[in-house]
C-alpha positions as CSV (number, residue, x, y, z in Angstrom):
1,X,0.1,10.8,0.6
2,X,-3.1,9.5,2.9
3,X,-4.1,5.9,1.6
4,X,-6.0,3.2,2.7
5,X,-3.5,0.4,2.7
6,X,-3.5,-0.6,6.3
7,X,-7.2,-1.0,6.2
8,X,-6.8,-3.4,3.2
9,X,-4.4,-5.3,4.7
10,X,-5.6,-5.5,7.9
11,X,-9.5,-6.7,6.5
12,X,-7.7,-9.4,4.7
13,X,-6.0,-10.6,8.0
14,X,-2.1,-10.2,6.5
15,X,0.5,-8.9,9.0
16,X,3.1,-5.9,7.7
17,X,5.7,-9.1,6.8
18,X,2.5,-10.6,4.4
19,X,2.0,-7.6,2.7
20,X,5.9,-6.7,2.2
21,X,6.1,-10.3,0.9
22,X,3.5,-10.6,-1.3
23,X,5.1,-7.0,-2.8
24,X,8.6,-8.2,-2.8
25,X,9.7,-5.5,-0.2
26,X,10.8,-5.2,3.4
27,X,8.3,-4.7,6.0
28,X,9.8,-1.6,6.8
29,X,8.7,-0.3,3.4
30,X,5.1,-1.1,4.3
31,X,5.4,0.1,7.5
32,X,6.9,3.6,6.0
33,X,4.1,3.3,3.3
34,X,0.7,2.8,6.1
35,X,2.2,6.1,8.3
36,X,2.4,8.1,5.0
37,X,6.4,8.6,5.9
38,X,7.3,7.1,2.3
39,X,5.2,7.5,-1.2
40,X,5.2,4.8,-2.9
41,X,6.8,4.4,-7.2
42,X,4.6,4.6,-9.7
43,X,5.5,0.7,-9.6
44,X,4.6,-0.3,-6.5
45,X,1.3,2.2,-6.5
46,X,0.1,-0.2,-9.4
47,X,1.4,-3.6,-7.8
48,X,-0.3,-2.4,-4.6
49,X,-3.8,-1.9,-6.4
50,X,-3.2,-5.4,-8.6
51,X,-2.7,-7.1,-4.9
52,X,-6.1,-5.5,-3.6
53,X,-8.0,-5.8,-6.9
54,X,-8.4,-1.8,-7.0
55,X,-7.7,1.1,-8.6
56,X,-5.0,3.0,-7.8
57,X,-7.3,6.2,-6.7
58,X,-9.2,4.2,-4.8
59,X,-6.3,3.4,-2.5
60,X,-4.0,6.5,-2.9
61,X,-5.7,9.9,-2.6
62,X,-5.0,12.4,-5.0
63,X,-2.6,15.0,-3.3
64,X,-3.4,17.3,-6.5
65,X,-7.3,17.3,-6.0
């Protein structure tokens, strides 16, 4: 699923370790989540786009559309 989490991250100056922090999960998972290796739960989709201030389709594309 392409998204635009590394570019929110990276224009807010937090490293992979930030982000996994402020998310409560390992870097790895963020790491898996930017190269589109991992999709994230409906869970973290929503905690991701609270953290940015965005809605989810904003920062996940729709792989249905």
């Amino acid at each position: 699923m392409k998204n635009r989490l590394r570019e929110l991250r990276t224009a807010r100056g937090w490293t992979q370790a930030d982000l996994g922090e402020r998310l409560g999960v390992s870097r790895q998972a963020v790491i898996a989540l930017e190269s589109d290796k991992h999709d994230p739960s409906l869970d973290l989709a929503y905690r991701i786009a609270a953290l940015f201030d965005e809605p989810v389709e904003t920062i996940f594309a729709n792989p249905y559309a």
